[in-house]
C-alpha positions as CSV (number, residue, x, y, z in Angstrom):
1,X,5.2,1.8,-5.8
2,X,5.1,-0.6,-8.6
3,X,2.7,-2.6,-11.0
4,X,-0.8,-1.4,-11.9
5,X,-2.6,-2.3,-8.7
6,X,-5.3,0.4,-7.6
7,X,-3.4,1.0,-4.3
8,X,0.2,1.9,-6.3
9,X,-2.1,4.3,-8.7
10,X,-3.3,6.0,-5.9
11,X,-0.1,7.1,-4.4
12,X,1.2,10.6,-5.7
13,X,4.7,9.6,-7.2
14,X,6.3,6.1,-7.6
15,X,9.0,7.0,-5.1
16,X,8.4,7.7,-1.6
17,X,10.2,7.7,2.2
18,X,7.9,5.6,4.0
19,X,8.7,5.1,8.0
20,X,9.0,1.4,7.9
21,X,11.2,-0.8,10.5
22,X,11.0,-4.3,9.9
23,X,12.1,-7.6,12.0
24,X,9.6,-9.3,10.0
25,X,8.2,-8.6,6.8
26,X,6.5,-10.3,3.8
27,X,8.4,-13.2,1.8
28,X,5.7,-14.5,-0.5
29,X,2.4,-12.9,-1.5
30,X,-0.7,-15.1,-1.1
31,X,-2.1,-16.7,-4.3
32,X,-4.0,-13.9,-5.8
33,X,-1.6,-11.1,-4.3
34,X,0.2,-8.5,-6.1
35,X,2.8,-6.5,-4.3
36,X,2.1,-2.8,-5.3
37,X,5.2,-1.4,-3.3
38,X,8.4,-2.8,-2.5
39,X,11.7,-0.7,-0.7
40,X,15.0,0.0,-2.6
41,X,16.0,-3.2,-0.7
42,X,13.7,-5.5,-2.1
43,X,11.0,-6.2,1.0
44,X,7.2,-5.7,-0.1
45,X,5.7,-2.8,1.6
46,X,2.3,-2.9,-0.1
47,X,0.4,-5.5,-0.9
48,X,-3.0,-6.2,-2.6
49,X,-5.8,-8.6,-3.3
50,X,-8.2,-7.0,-5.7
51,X,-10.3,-10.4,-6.0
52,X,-10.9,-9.5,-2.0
53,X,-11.2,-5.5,-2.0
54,X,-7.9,-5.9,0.4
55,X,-5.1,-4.2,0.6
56,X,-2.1,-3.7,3.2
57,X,1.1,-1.4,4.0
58,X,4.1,-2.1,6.5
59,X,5.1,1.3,7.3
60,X,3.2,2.8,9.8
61,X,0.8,5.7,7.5
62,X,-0.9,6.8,10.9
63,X,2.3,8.4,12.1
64,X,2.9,10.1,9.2
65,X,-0.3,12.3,8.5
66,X,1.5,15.2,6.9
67,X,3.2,12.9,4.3
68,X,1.5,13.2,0.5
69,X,1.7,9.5,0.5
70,X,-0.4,8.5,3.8
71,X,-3.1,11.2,3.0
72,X,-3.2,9.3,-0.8
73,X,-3.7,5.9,1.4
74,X,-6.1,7.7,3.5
75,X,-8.1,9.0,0.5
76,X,-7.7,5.1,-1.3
77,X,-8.7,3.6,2.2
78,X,-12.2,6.0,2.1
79,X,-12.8,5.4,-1.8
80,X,-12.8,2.0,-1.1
81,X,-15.1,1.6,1.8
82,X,-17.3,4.3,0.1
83,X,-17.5,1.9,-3.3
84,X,-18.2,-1.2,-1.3
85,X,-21.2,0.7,0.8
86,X,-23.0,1.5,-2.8
């Protein structure tokens, strides 16, 4: 994960295996986007939009539910909606 978006802070360590396979993936980051992970080879794997309360992965976190990481995403995902509904 990287910068100081909600979504990287919510993910257990800043280095994760993620099952990500990509023939298309995200170039450039709508205005008011920060990328909050990216892969050793430079393609963003997380983005978000805090203005929006929006945020989004390319690896696929619902094939993964043992994995640290997807169950941190999970747990971010519920947080979120939970927040908003208050």
């Amino acid at each position: 994960s990287e910068g100081s978006t909600k979504l990287a802070k919510s993910f257990t360590r800043p280095t994760f295996v993620t099952n990500s396979w990509h023939h298309q993936a995200v170039k450039i980051v709508s205005p008011g986007g920060v990328v909050a992970a990216r892969a050793p080879d430079g393609i963003v794997e997380a983005v978000e939009w805090e203005e929006y309360r929006a945020a989004g992965v390319q690896w696929h976190p619902e094939r993964m539910v043992q994995n640290a990481e997807s169950k941190a995403l999970a747990s971010y995902f519920i947080e979120q909606c939970s927040n908003r509904a208050s």
